[in-house]
C-alpha positions as CSV (number, residue, x, y, z in Angstrom):
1,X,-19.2,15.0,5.3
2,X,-20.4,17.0,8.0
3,X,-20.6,20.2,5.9
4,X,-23.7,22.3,4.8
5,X,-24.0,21.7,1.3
6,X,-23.2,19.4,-1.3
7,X,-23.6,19.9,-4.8
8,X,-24.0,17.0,-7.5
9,X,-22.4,17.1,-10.4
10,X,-21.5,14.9,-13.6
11,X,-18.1,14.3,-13.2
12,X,-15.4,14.4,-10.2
13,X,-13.3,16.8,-12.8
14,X,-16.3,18.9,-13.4
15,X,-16.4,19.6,-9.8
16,X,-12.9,20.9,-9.5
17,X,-13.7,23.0,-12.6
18,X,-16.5,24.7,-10.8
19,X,-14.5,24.8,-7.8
20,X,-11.6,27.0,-9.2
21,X,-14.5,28.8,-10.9
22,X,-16.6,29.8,-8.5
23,X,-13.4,31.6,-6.6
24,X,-12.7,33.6,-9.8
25,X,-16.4,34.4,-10.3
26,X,-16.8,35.2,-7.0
27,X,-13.5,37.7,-6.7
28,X,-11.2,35.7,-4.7
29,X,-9.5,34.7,-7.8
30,X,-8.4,36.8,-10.6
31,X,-6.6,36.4,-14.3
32,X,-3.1,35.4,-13.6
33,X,-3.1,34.8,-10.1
34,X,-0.4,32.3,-8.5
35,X,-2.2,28.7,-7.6
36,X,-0.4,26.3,-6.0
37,X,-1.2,22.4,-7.1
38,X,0.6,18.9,-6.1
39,X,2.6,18.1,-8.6
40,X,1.4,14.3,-7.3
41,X,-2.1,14.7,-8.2
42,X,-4.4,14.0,-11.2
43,X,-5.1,15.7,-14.5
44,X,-8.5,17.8,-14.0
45,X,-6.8,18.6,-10.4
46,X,-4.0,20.9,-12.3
47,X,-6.4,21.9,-15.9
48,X,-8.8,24.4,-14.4
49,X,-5.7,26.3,-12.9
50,X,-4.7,26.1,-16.5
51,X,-8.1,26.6,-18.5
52,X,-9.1,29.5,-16.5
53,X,-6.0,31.7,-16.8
54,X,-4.2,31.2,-13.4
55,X,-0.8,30.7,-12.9
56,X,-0.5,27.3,-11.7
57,X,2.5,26.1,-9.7
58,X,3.8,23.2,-8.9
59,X,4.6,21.6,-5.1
60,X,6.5,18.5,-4.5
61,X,5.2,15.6,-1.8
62,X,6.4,14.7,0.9
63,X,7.3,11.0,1.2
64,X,5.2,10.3,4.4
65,X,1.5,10.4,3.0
66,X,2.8,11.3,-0.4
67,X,0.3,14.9,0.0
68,X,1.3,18.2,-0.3
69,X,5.7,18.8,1.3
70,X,4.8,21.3,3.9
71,X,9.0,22.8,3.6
72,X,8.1,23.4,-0.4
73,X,5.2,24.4,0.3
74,X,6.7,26.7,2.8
75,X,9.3,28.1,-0.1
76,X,6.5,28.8,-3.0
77,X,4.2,31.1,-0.1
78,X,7.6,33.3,0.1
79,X,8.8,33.0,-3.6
80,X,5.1,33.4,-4.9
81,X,2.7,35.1,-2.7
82,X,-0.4,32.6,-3.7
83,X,-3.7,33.3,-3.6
84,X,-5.2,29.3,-3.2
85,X,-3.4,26.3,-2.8
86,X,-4.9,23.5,-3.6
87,X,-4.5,20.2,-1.3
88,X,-4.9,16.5,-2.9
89,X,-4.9,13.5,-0.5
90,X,-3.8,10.8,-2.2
91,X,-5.9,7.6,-2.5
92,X,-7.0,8.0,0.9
93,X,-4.3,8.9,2.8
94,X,-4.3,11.7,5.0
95,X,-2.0,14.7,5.1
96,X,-1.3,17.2,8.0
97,X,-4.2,19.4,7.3
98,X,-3.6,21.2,10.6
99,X,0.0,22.6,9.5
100,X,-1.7,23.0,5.9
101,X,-4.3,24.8,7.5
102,X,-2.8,27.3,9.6
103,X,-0.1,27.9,7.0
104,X,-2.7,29.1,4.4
105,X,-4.5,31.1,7.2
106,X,-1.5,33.0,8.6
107,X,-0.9,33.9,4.9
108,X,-4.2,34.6,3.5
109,X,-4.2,31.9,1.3
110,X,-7.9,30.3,0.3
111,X,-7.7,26.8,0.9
112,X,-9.2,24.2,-1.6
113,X,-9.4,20.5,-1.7
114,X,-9.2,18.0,-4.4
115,X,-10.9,14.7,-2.0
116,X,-11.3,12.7,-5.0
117,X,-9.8,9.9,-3.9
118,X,-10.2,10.4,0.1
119,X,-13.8,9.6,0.8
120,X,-14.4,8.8,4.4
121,X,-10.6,9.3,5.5
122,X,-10.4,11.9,8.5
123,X,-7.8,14.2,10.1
124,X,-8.3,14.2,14.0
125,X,-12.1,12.5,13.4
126,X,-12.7,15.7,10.9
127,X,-13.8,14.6,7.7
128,X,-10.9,15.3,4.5
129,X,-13.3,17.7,2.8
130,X,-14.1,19.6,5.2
131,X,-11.2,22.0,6.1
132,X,-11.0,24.1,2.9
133,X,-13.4,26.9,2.1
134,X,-14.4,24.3,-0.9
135,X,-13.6,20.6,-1.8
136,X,-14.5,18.1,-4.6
137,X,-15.3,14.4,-4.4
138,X,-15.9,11.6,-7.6
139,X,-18.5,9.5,-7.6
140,X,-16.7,7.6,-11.1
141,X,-17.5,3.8,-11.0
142,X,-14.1,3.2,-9.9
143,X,-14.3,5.0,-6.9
144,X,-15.2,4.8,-2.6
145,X,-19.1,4.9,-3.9
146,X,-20.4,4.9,-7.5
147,X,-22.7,6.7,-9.5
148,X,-21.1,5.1,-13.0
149,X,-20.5,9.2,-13.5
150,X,-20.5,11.4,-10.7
151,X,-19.0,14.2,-8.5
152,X,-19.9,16.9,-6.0
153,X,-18.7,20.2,-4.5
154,X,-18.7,20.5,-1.1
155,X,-19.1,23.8,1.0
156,X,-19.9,25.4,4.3
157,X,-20.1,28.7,2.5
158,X,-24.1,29.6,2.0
159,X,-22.9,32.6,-0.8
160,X,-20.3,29.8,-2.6
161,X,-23.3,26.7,-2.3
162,X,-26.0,29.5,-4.2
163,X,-23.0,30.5,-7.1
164,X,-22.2,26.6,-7.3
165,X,-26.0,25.3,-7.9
166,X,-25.9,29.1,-10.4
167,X,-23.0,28.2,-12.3
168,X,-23.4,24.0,-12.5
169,X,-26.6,25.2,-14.7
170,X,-26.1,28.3,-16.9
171,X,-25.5,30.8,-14.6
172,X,-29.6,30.9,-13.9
173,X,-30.7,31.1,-10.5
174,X,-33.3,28.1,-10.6
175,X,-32.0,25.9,-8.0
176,X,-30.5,28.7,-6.0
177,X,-32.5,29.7,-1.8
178,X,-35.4,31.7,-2.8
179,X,-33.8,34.1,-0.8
180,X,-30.5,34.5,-2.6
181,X,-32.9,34.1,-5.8
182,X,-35.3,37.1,-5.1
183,X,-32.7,39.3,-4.3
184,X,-31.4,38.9,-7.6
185,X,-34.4,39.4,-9.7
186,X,-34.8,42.6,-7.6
187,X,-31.5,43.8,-7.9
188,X,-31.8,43.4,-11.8
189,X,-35.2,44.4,-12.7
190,X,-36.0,40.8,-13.5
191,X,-39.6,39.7,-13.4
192,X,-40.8,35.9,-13.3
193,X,-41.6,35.4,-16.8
194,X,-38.0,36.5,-18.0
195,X,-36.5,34.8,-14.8
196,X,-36.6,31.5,-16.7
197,X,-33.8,32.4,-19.1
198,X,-31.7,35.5,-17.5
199,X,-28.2,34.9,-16.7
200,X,-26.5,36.3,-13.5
201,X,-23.5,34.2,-14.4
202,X,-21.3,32.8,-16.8
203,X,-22.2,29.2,-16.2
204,X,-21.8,25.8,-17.3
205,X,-24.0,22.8,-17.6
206,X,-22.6,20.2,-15.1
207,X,-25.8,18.8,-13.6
208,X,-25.6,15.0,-13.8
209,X,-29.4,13.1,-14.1
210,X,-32.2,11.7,-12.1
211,X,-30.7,8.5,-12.5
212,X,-27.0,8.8,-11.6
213,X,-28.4,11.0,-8.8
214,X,-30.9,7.9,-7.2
215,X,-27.9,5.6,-7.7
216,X,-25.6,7.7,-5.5
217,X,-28.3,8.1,-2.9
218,X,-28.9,4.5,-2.0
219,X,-24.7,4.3,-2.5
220,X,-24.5,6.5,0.3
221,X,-26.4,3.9,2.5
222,X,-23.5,1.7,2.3
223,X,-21.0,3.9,2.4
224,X,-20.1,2.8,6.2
225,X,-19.1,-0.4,5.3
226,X,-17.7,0.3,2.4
227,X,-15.1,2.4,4.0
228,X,-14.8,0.3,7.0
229,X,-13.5,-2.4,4.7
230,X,-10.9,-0.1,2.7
231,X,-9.3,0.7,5.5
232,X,-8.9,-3.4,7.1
233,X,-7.9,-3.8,3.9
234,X,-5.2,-1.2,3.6
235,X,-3.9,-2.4,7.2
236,X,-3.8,-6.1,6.0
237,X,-1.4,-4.2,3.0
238,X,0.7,-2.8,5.8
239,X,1.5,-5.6,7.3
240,X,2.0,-8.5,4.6
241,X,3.9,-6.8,2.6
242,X,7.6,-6.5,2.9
243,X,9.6,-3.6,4.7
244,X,12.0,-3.0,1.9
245,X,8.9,-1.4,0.0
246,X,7.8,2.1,0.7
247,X,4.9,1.9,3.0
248,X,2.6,5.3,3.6
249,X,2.7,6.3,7.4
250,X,0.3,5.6,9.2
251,X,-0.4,7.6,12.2
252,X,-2.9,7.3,15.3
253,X,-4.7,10.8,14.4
254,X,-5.6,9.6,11.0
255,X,-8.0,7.1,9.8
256,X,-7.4,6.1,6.2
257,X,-10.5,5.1,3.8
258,X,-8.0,3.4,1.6
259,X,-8.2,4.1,-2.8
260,X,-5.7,2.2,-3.4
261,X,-2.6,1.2,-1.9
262,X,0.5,2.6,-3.2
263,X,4.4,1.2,-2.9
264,X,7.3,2.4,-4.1
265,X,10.4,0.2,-5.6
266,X,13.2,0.8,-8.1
267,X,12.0,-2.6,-9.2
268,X,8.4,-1.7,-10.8
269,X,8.7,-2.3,-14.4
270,X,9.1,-6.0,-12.7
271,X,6.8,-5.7,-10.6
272,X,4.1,-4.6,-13.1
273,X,5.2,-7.6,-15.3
274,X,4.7,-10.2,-12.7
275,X,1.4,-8.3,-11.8
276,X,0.2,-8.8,-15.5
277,X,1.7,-12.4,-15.7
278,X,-1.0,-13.1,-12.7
279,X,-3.7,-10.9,-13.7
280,X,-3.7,-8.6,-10.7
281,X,-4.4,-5.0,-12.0
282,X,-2.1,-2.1,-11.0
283,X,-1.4,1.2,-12.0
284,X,0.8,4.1,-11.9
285,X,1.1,5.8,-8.9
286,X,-1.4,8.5,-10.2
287,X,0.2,10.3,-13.2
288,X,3.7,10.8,-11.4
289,X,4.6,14.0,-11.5
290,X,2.4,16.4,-13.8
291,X,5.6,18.7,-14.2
292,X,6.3,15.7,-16.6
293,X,3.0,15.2,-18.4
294,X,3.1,16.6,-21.9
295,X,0.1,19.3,-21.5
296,X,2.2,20.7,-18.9
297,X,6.0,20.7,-20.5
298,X,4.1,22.1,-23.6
299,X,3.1,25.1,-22.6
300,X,5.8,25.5,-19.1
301,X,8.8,23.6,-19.8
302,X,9.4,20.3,-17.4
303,X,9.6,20.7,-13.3
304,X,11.9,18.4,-11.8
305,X,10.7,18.2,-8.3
306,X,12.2,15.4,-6.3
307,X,10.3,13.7,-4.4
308,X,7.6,13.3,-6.9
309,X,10.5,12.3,-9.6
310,X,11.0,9.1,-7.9
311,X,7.5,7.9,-7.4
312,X,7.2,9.0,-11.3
313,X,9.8,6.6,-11.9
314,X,9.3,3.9,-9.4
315,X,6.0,4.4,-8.2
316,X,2.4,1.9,-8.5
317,X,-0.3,1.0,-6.8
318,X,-2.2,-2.3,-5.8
319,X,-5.8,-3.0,-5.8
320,X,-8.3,-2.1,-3.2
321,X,-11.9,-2.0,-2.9
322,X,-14.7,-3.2,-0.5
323,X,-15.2,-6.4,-2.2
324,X,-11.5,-7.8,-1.7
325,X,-11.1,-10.2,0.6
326,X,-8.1,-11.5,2.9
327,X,-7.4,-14.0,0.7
328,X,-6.7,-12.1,-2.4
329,X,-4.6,-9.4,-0.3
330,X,-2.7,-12.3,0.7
331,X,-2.2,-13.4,-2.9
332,X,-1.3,-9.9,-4.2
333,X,1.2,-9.6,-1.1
334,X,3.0,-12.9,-1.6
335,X,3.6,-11.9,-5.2
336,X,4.6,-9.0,-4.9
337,X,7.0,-10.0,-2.0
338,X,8.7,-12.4,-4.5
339,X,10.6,-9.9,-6.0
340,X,12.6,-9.0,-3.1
């Protein structure tokens, strides 16, 4: 990633939970402060906003990469006065993360990123996951590389890496720099008997095992081609596929490490059926808008947010991993461009 520290954990959710933790427990973030989330983003990227007692709100996407609409995003700073915004690219594609960037510094705004989808995918050759002052990646079986169960929290931040490796296991200090560790005990009275089981934080236990660990280290060893390949892949997409579907942009200072490829089309529900009919998996285009998921209306009342209203209605994406070949692009492509 090109960052200091990364640190394992058992689930790509549990490492956005930590994330938005470690900013409250750390003072950035307090009770009640205004978060701002894509509304085009996944579950556990908006329910630690919610779990933790922040006041979550929702931006719309843009219909270029489908990330983060830097004009809304623009409106909420003024209306709202934020104190993180959160930034999701989505299945691999790459937002403008120097207008991102510079907006949250000019307002100072901590910047976080949710790269679950986005492994290898760069902005200007700098790793996604790399420009916030934390970011979280999955390492779920279904993802870039697999540990069956997996995630990590990524960091350049020495103080954040020790309070992440604290609070992934009870709030202990165990697997903090000896350093960072010491200082502790002898700020608290703490000798090393009693070191075992005193608590400097109010922790979790996210640590993943041995096993899921060993799997993800000799994943990493093929991570190269493994993203090499999403991205032919995705470009293959581009081009097969007809123009009357919405395409992502593509653009010469991003290289995408493709998730999935996504298309929009007021003719889904048929495009899902003929999908099914040949047994080509699809989806949804992530959970459409989370202003219109249940836990959120529940407890905030529905957000109509444009953009993200029309990919909730019209929106899916196609299969793409490392292990697809031409041919079965080709296939997916031809049937999907019998519809139109």
């Amino acid at each position: 990633m090109g960052v200091k520290h990364s640190i394992f954990v058992n689930s790509g959710s549990s490492a956005n939970l930590l994330m938005v933790y470690a900013l409250i427990e750390s003072g950035l973030l307090k009770l009640g402060d205004p978060i701002i989330i894509p509304s085009l983003s996944w579950s556990t990227s908006l329910a630690p906003a919610i779990q933790l007692g922040l006041k979550p709100i929702l931006c719309d996407c843009n219909k270029e990469d489908l990330s983060i609409d830097i004009d809304h995003l623009k409106t909420l700073i003024n209306e709202h006065n934020p104190k993180c915004v959160m930034v999701v690219p989505i299945l691999g594609l790459v937002p403008k993360m120097d207008k991102i960037s510079k907006l949250c510094k000019d307002n100072n705004i901590t910047l976080i990123e949710d790269s679950c989808e986005s492994l290898g995918s760069k902005f200007k050759d700098k790793q996604l996951g790399s420009f916030g002052e934390m970011s979280t990646f999955s390492t779920y079986f279904g993802h870039h590389i697999s540990t069956i169960e997996g995630g990590m929290v990524c960091t350049n931040n020495d103080y954040f890496a020790n309070l992440l490796k604290s609070l992934r296991s009870h709030g202990w200090d165990r697997d903090m720099d000896e350093e960072v560790r010491d200082d502790l005990r002898i700020k608290y009275g703490i000798d090393k008997f009693n070191s075992l089981y005193t608590f400097y934080h109010t922790g979790f236990n996210l640590r993943s095992t041995d096993l899921q660990a060993f799997l993800g280290i000799n994943q990493l060893k093929k991570l190269p081609s493994i993203v090499e390949k999403r991205n032919e892949n995705f470009k293959l997409y581009y081009e097969l596929l007809d123009d009357s579907f919405w395409k992502p942009e593509i653009r010469d200072e991003s290289y995408i490490s493709n998730f999935a490829f996504p298309i929009i089309h007021p003719k889904r529900n048929e495009l899902v059926k003929l999908l099914n009919e040949n047994n080509i998996e699809n989806r949804p285009l992530l959970a459409g808008s989370l202003g219109k998921q249940p836990y959120w209306y529940n407890k905030f009342g529905m957000v109509s947010l444009p953009n993200v209203d029309s990919i909730h209605d019209h929106g899916l994406y196609l299969p793409n991993n490392h292990q697809m070949g031409s041919d079965e692009i080709k296939k997916v492509c031809s049937i999907i461009n019998s519809i139109v």
